[in-house]
C-alpha positions as CSV (number, residue, x, y, z in Angstrom):
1,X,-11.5,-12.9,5.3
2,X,-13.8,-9.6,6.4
3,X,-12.2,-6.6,7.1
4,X,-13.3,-3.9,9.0
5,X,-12.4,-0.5,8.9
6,X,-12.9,2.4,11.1
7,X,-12.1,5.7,9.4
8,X,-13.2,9.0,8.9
9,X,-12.7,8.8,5.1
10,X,-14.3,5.4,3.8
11,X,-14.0,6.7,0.5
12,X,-10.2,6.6,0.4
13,X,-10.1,2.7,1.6
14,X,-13.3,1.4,-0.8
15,X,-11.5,3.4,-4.1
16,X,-8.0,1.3,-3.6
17,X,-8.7,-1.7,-2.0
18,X,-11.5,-2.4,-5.3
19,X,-9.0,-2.4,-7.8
20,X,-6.3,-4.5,-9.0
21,X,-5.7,-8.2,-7.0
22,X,-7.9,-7.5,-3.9
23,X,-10.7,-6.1,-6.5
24,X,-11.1,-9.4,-8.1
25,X,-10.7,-11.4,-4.9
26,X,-13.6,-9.0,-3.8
27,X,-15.5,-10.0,-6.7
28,X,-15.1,-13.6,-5.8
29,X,-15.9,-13.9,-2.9
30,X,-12.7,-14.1,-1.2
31,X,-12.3,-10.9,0.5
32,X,-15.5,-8.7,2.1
33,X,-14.5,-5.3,2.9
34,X,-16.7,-3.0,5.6
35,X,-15.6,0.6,5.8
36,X,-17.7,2.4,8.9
37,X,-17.2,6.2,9.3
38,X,-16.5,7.2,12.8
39,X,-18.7,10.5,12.0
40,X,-21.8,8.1,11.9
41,X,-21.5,7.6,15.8
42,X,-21.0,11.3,16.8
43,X,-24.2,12.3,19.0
44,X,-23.6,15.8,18.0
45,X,-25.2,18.0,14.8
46,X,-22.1,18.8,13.1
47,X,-21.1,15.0,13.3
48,X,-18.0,16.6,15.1
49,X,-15.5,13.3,16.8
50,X,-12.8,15.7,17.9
51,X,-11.7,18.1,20.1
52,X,-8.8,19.9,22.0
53,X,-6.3,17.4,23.9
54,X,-6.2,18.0,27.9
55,X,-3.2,19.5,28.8
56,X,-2.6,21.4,25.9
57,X,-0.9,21.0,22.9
58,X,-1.0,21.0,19.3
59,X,-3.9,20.0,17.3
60,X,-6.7,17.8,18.0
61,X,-7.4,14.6,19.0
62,X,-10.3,11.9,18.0
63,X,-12.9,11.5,20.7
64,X,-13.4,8.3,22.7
65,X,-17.2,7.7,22.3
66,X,-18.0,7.9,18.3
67,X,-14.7,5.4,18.1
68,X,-16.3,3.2,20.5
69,X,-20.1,4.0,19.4
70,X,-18.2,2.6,16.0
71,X,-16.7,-0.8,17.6
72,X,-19.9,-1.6,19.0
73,X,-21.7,-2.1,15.5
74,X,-19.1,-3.5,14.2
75,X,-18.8,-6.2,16.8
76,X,-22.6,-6.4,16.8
77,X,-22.7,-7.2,12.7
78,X,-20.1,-9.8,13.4
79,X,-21.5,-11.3,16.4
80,X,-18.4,-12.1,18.7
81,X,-14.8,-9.7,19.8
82,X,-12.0,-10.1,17.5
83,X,-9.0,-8.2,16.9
84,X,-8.7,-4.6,16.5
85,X,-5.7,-3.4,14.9
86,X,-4.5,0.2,15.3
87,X,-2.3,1.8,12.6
88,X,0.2,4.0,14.8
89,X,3.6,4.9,14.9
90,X,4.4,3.6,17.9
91,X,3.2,0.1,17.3
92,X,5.2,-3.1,16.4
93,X,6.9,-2.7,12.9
94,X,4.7,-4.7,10.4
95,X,6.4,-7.7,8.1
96,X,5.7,-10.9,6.5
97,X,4.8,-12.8,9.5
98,X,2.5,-10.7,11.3
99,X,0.5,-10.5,7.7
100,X,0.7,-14.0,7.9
101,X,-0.5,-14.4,11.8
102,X,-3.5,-12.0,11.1
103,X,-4.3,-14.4,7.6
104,X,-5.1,-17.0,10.3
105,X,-8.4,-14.3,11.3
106,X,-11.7,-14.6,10.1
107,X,-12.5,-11.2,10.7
108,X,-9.6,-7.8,11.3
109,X,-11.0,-4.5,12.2
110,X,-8.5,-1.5,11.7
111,X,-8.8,1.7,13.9
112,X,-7.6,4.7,10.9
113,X,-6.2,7.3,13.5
114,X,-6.3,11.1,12.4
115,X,-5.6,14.6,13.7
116,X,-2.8,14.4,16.1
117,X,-3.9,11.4,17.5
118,X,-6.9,9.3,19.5
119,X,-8.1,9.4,22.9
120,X,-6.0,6.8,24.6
121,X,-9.0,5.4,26.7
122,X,-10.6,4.1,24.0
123,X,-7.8,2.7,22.6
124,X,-6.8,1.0,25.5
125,X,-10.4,-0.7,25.7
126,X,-11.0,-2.3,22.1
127,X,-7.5,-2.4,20.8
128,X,-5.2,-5.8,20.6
129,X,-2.3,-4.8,18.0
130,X,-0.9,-1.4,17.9
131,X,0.9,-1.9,14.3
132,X,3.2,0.7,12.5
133,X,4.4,0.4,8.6
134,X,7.3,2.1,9.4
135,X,9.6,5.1,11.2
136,X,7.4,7.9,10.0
137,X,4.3,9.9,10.9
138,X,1.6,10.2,7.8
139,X,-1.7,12.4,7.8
140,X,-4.0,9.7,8.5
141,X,-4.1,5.8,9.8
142,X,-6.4,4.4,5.9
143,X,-2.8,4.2,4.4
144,X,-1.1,2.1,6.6
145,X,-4.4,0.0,6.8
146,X,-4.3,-0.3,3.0
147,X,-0.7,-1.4,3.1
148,X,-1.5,-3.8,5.3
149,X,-4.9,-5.1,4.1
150,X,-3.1,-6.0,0.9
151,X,0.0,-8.0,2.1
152,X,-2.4,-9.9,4.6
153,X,-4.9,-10.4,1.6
154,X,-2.0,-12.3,-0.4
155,X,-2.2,-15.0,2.2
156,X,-5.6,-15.4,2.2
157,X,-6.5,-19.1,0.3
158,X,-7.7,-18.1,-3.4
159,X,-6.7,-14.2,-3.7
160,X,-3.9,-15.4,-6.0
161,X,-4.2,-17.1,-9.0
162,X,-1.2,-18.8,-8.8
163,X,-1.4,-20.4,-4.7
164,X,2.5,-20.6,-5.3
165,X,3.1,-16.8,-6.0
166,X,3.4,-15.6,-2.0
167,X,5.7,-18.8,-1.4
168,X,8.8,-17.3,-3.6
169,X,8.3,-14.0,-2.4
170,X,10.4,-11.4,-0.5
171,X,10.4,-12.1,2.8
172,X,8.2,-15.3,3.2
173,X,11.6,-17.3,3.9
174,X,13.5,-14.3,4.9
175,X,14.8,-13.4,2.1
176,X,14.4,-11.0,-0.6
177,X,13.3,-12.8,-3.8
178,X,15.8,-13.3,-6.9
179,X,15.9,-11.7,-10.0
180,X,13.2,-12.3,-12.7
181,X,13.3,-12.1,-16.6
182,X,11.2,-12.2,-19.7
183,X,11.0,-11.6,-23.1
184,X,12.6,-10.7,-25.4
185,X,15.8,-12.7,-24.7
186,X,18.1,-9.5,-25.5
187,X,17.2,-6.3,-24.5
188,X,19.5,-3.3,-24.8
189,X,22.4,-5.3,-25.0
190,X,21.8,-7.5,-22.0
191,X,20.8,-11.3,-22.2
192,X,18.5,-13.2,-19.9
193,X,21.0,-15.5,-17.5
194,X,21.5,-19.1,-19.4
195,X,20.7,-21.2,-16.6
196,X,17.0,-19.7,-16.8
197,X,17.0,-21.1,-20.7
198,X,18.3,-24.5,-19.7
199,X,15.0,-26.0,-18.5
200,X,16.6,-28.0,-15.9
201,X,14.8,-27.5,-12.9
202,X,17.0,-28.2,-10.1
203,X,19.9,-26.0,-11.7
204,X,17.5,-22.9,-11.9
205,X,16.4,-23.9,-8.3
206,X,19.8,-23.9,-7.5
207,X,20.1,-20.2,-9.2
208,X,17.4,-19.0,-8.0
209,X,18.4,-19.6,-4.1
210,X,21.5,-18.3,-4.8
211,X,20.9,-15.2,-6.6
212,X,18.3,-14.7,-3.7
213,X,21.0,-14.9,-1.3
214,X,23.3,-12.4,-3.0
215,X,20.4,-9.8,-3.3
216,X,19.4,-9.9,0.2
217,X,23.2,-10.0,1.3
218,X,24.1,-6.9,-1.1
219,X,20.7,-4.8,-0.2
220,X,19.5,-5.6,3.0
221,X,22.6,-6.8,5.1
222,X,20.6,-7.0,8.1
223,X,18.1,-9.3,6.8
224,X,20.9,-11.5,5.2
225,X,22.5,-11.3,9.3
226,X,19.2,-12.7,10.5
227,X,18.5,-15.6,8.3
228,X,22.3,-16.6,9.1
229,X,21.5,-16.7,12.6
230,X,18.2,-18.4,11.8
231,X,20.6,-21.3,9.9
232,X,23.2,-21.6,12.6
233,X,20.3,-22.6,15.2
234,X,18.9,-24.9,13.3
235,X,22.6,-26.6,12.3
């Protein structure tokens, strides 16, 4: 998996997305991460990519050509179109199975929006997602591409040590995932569940979905609605 990232502040997407999970995968060979700042492609002295919005209005906006100056050599390195993805709040909410759809890419490239916005020209020419994190405006686009780097990174073959870790996982059946436990058996008066020191398999299984159903049902009610829906279609 390569991703791509447009952004005025490469710094801010190289520091987090080397550490931890996607760090390692980076080190393996897994994951290839190209941060390209917009301010190379300004054809001005100040390396200036925005300016006042026509119309009026509040604040500035990012200017079509150093974006698109940008996308060029990006394409260009790569050698073919693929998909852009725009972090923006008025895109399609991201979950599981978008990170999973975009898993299926050999290469991303994510747009990082700033000031009050982008020209809308550009963004009509190069991008193919408009994707939002959630119902709430943020200073910049490199956090929302972060978020979504790492979930889509967690699909991608070899990232996790343990290839069963993303299958029991909130939301990859539409659930949230049970409760977990380890040691020390007793802790401040509360014991880990029997059934989990039983070593019978299909009886923790059987625990396991059924705590799972109970969280989701008790803390996200609408998620528990959906995945009843989903199971009355199928019956």
């Amino acid at each position: 998996m390569n991703f791509y990232c447009m952004t005025l502040f490469p710094e801010m997407i190289d520091n987090a997305f080397s550490t931890s999970i996607t760090g390692r995968a980076m080190n393996n060979g897994y994951l290839n991460l190209h941060t390209v700042n917009i301010r190379d492609f300004a054809n001005n002295t100040h390396n200036s990519v925005d300016d006042y919005p026509f119309g009026g209005g509040a604040g500035m906006l990012m200017q079509a050509e150093p974006i698109y100056r940008c996308y060029e050599h990006i394409i260009e390195e790569i050698g073919k179109e693929t998909r852009v993805i725009l972090t923006t709040p008025v895109g399609k909410v991201f979950n599981q199975a978008m990170a999973a759809e975009f898993a299926q890419e050999e290469n991303l490239i994510f747009l990082c929006g700033h000031y009050e916005g982008i020209d809308e020209r550009v963004i009509e020419k190069i991008v193919t997602d408009r994707v939002s994190i959630g119902d709430y405006v943020l200073t910049g686009g490199e956090l929302p591409a972060l978020v979504m780097m790492d979930s889509i990174s967690r699909l991608v073959p070899c990232v996790l040590s343990n290839s069963v870790s993303s299958t029991y996982e909130s939301h990859s059946n539409g659930l949230l995932e049970y409760p977990q436990y380890t040691r020390p058996r007793e802790w401040n008066g509360m014991e880990v569940p029997e059934v989990l020191l039983s070593g019978h398999h299909k009886n923790i299984a059987a625990w396991q979905k059924e705590e799972s159903l109970k969280r989701t049902k008790k803390y996200r009610p609408d998620l528990y609605k959906k995945w009843e829906e989903e199971q009355n279609k199928e019956d």
